[in-house]
C-alpha positions in Angstrom: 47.0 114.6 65.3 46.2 111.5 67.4 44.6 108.5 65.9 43.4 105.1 67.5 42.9 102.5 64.5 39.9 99.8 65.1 40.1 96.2 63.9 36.6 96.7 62.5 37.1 100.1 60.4 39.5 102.7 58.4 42.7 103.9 59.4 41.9 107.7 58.6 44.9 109.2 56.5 47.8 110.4 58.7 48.0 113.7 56.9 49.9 116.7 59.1 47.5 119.6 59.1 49.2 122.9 59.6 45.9 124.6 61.2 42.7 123.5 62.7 39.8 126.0 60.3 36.9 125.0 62.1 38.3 123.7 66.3 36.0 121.1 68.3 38.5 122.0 71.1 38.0 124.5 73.9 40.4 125.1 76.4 40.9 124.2 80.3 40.4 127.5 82.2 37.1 127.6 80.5 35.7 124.4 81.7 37.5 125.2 85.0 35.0 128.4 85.0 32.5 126.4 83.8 32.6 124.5 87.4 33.1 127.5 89.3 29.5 128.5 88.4 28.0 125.4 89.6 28.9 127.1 93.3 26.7 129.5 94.6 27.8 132.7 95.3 31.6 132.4 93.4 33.3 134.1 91.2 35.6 132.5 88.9 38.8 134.7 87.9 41.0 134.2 85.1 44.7 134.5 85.8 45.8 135.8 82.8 45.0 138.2 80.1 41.6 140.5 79.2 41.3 138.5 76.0 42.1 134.8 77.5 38.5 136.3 80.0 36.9 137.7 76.7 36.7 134.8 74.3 35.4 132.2 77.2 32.6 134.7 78.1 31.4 135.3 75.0 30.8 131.6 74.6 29.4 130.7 78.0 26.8 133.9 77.2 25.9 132.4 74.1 25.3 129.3 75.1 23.2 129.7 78.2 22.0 133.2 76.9 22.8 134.4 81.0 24.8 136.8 82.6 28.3 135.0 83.4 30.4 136.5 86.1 33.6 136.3 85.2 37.0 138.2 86.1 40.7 138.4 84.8 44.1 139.5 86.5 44.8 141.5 83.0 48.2 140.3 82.6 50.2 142.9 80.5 53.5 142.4 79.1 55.2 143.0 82.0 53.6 141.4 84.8 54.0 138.4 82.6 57.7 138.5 82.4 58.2 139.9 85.9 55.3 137.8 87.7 51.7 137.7 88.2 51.5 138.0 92.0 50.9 141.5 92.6 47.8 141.3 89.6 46.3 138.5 91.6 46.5 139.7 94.7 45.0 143.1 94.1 42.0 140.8 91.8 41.4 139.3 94.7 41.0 142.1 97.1 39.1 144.0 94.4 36.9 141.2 94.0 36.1 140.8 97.9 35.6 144.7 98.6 33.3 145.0 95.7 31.3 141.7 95.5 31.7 140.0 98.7 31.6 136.6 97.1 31.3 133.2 99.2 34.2 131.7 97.1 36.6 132.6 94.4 37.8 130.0 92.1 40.7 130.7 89.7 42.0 129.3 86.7 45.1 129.6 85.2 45.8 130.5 81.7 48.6 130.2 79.0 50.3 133.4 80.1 51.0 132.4 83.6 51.3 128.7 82.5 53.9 129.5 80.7 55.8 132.0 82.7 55.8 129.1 85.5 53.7 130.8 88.1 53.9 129.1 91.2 50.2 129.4 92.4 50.2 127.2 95.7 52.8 129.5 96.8 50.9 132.4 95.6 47.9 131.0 97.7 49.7 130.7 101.0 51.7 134.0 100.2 48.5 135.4 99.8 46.6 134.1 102.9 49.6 135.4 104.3 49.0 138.8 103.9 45.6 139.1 104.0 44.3 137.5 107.1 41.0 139.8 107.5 40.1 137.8 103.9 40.4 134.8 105.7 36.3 134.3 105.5 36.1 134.1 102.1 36.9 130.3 100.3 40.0 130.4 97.8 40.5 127.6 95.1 43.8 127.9 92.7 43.6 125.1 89.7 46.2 125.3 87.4 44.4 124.6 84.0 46.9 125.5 80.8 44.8 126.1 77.4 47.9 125.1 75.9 47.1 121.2 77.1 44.7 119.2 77.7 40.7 120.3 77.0 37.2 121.1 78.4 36.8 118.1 80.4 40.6 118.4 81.6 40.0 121.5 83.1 36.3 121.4 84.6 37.8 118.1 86.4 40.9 120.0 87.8 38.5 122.5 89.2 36.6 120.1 90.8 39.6 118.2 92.3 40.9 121.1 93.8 37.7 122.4 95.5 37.2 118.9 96.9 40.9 119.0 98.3 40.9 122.7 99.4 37.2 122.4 101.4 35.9 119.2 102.1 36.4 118.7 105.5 35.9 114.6 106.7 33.5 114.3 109.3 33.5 111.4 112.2 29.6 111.1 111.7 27.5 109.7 108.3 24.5 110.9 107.2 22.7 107.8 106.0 20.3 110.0 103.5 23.1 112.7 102.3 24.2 111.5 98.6 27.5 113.0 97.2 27.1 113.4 93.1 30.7 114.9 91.2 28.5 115.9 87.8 31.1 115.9 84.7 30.6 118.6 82.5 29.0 116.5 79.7 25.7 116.9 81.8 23.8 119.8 81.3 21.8 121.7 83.8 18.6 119.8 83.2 20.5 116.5 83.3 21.3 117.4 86.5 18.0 118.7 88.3 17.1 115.5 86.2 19.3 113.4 88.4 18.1 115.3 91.6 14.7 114.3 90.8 15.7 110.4 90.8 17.7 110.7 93.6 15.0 112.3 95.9 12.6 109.4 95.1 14.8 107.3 96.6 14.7 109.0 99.9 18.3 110.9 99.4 18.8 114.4 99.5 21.8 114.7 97.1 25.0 117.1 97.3 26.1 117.9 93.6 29.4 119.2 93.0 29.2 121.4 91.2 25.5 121.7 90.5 24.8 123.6 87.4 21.0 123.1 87.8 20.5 126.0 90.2 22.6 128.1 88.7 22.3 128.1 85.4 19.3 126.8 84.0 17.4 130.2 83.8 16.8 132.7 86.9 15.3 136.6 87.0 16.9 137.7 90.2 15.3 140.7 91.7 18.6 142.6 91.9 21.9 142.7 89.8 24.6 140.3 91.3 28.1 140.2 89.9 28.3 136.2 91.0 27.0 133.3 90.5 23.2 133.6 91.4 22.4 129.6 93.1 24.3 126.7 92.8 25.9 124.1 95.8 27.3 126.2 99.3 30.4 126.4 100.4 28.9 125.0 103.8 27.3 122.1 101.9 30.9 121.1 100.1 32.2 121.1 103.6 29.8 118.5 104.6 30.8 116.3 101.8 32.8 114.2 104.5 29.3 112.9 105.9 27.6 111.5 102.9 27.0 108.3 102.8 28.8 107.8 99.5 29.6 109.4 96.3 28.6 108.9 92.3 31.3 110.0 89.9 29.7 110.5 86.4 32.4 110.6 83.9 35.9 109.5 83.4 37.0 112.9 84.2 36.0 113.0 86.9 37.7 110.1 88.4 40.5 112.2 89.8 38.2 114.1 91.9 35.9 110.9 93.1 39.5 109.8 93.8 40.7 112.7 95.8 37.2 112.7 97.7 37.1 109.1 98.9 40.9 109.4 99.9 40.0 112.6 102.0 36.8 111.5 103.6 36.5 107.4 103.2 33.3 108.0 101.6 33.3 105.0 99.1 32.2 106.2 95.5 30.8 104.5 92.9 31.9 104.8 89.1 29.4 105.6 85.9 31.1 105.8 82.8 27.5 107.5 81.3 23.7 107.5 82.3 22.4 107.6 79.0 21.3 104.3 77.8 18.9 101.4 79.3 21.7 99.1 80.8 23.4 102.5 82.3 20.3 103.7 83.7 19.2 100.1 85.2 22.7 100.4 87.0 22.3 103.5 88.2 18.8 102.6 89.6 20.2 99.7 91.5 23.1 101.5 93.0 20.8 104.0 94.2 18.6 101.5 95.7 21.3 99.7 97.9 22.6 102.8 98.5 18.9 104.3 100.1 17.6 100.3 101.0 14.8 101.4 99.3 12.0 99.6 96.5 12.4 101.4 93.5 9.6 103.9 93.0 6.2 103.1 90.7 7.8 106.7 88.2 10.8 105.5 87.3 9.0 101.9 86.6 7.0 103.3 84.0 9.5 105.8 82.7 11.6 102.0 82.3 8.5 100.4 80.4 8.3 103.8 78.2 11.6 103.9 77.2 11.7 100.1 76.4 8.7 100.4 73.9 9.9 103.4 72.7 13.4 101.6 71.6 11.1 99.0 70.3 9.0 101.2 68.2 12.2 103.0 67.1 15.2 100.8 66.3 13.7 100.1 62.8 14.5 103.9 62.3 18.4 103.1 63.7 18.8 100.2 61.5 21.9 100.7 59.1 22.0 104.3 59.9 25.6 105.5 59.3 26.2 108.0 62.0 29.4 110.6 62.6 29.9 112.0 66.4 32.4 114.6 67.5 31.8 116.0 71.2 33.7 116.1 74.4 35.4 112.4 75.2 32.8 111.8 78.1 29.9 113.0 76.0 31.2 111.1 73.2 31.4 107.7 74.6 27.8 108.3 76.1 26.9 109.1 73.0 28.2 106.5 70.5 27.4 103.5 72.9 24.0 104.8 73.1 23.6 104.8 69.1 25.2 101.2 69.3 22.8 100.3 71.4 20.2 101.0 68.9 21.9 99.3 66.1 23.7 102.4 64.3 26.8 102.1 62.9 28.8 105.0 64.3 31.4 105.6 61.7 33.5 108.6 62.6 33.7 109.7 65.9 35.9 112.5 66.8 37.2 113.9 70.2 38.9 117.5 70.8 41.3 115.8 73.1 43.1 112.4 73.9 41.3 110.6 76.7 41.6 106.6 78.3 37.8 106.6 77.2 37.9 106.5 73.1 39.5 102.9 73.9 36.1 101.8 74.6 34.4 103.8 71.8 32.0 101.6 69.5 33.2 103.2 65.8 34.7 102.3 63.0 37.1 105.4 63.1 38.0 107.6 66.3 40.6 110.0 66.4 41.0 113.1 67.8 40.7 115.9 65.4 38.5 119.0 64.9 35.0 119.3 62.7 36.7 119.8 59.5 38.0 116.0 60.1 34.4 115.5 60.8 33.2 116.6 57.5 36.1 114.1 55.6 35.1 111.4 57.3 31.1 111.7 57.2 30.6 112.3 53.9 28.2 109.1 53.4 26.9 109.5 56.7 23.2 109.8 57.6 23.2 112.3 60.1 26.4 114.4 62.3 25.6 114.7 66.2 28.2 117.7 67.2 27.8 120.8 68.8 27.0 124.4 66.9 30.1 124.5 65.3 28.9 121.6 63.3 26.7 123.4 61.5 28.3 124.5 58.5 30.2 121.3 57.4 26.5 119.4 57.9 25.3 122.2 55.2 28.1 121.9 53.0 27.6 117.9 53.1 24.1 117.7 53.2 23.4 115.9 55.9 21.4 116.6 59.0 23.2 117.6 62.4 21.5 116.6 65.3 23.3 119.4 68.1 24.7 118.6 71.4 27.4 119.2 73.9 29.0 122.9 74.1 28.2 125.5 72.8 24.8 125.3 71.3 24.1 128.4 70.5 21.4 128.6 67.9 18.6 127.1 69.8 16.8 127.6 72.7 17.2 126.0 75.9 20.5 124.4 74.8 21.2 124.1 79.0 17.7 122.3 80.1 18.0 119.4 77.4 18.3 116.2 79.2 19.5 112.8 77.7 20.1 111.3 81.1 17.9 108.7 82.9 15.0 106.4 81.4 13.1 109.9 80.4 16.3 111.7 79.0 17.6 108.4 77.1 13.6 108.2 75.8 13.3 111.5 74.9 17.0 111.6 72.8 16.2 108.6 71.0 13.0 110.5 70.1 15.2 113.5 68.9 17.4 111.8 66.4 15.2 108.9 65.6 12.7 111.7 64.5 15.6 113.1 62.1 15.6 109.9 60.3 12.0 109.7 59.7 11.6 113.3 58.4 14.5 112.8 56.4 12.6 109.4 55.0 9.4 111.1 54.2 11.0 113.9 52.6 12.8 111.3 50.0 9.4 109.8 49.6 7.9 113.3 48.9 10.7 114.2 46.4 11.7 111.8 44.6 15.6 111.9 43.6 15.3 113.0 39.6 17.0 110.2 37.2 15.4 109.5 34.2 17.5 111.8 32.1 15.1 114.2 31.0 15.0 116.2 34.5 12.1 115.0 36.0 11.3 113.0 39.2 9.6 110.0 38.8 8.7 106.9 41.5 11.1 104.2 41.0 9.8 103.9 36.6 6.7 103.7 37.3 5.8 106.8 35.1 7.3 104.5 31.6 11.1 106.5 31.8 13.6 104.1 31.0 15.3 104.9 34.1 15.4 102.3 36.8 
């Protein structure tokens, strides 16, 4: 267990735990899938065994409540130990004769991880020997669930689809925007974002872009990929754009990889939740398009100013405990800062350069039963699903975000990006304090040693 220590808080105990009873973690290959949907037409395949597939699905269904396409090489015992070509290979074809997708993206696992699977050499072997599959878009990404996280792997896959397809072009499109969306923002962050960008005169290029693909479609006809989502002829064009945003720290390695392919200069946002991360974004986008910034996003600035007005009394003091993904976490807690919280606890899944920069009095990285130690005289938990029972067993409210959400509705359109998402999550959790506020008003807390509930000894108990 990892710990950072901070000046202004509590070193938590460094007590060895011999098992994690309720994870925050989820593995590589399933954020690495998680990017493959955000291309349209893909299918994302699992090197590795039917249960490594199995587990990932079932969370990605429950989350999103969709159909996820997703396929495994069904390593046995003995393709592990011998090698996993042969299994990959015949995937592949299987997966081309059957479903004809515009791209497969696959993901390693611990099984071939471990074995030491060579998978670049697996790729040209097996562009090798299939040449008449030469139409269809391969990316390998070698993500172990052994190391690393969510973020780790969603990141990976994005670097190796921007090194494997972007092409760089000699000509710039002045009004194409490249955006490399972390996997902290949701679907409806992202159409969010599209909207912005588009009053600015841009048509943006999102890699990938969740938004069409997974934020709730009826197709006409059963399709075993993904169903909408960025091209394979649009990641192509990346090269032309007339530069790129990079939203999250993981995804630096693919902003990175993008600008050194294409000299397509990107810019860096550590989060877009916030006033001062939204003002910057704004700006860039408006030297970016030489465009006045639009008479919407003007008003959606005034809102969400009078709305942090209106709500930072509700803020004040409140002791809050985070635990989410590291991007999502450091959006998060310097958003709560921002409204004069005090962030007591946060807790990442994974180590990451961005908890140094976390506002808290305590970060480590731990799981949500480190989460429960460490809130117990919080006001309120902000975690995903998982959260849930610790929050019950403490009392205290959990305000849900991050992945999986799986016990309310329309878990993948919530936005907390932009003047409107920052507005409408400071509305969220600042709502959770006043509720919880007029319920102590409501019931009283009994004290005056007979049972009952009385307002402060006003009914003549000699309680005070």
């Amino acid at each position: 267990m990892s710990h950072i220590q901070r000046t202004t808080g509590q070193r938590f105990p460094n007590a060895a735990k011999a098992a994690s009873t309720n994870p925050l973690k989820m593995s590589q290959p399933l954020g690495a899938a998680l990017a493959y949907l955000g291309v349209d037409r893909c299918l994302p395949l699992f090197h590795g065994s039917q249960g490594c597939t199995a587990f990932g699905l079932v969370l990605l269904v429950r989350h999103f409540r969709e159909a996820i396409p997703l396929q495994t090489t069904a390593m046995d015992q003995v393709s592990t130990i011998l090698g996993g070509y042969d299994n990959l290979e015949q995937a592949l074809r299987t997966i081309v004769e059957r479903n004809n997708p515009a791209m497969i993206g696959v993901a390693t696992t611990g099984v071939t991880e471990t074995k030491g699977e060579d998978m670049g050499g697996q790729y040209s072997l097996f562009r090798q020997r299939n040449p008449d599959l030469a139409g269809t878009a391969l990316v390998f990404a070698n993500t172990p669930d052994f190391a690393g996280g969510f973020e780790e792997g969603f990141g990976k896959a994005v670097t190796a689809i921007v090194e494997r397809l972007v092409e760089p072009s000699p000509t710039t499109v002045k009004t194409q925007l490249n955006v490399l969306a972390g996997s902290h923002l949701s679907p409806g962050d992202v159409e969010e974002l599209r909207d912005i960008i588009e009053s600015f005169g841009l048509s943006p290029i999102f890699l990938p872009d969740l938004s069409l693909s997974m934020s709730g479609r009826q197709p006409s006809d059963f399709t075993a990929t993904s169903l909408g989502g960025v091209t394979v002829e649009q990641i192509r064009s990346m090269g032309a754009s007339v530069a790129t945003l990079v939203i999250g720290e993981h995804m630096r390695i693919a902003g990175a990889a993008l600008e050194l392919k294409t000299d397509v200069p990107s810019h860096f946002f550590s989060r877009l939740t916030g006033l001062e991360a939204s003002d910057r974004l704004i700006r860039t986008l408006a030297e970016i398009s030489g465009r006045p910034v639009a008479a919407k996003l003007r008003r959606q600035r005034e809102s969400l100013v009078d709305g942090m007005l209106d709500g930072h009394f509700f803020y004040s003091r409140k002791r809050i405990a985070v635990a989410l993904e590291p991007d999502l976490l450091y959006a998060v807690t310097s958003f709560l800062a921002d409204m004069g919280a005090e962030v007591v606890a946060a807790v990442s899944p994974t180590q990451n350069a961005v908890l140094e920069k976390l506002k808290a009095a305590t970060v480590m990285v731990g799981d949500h039963s480190d989460v429960e130690t460490l809130a117990r005289d919080a006001d309120l938990i902000v975690s995903n699903s998982h959260g849930r029972q610790g929050a019950a067993r403490l009392g205290v409210p959990l305000h849900r975000m991050g992945l999986p959400m799986f016990d309310r509705l329309g878990a993948g359109l919530k936005v907390s990006v932009g003047y409107r998402g920052t507005r409408e999550l400071m509305f969220e959790i600042g709502n959770l304090f006043l509720s919880r506020e007029m319920d102590h008003d409501a019931h009283p807390t009994p004290h005056g040693g007979d049972g009952h509930a009385c307002g402060g000894g006003s009914c003549g108990c000699s309680a005070v």
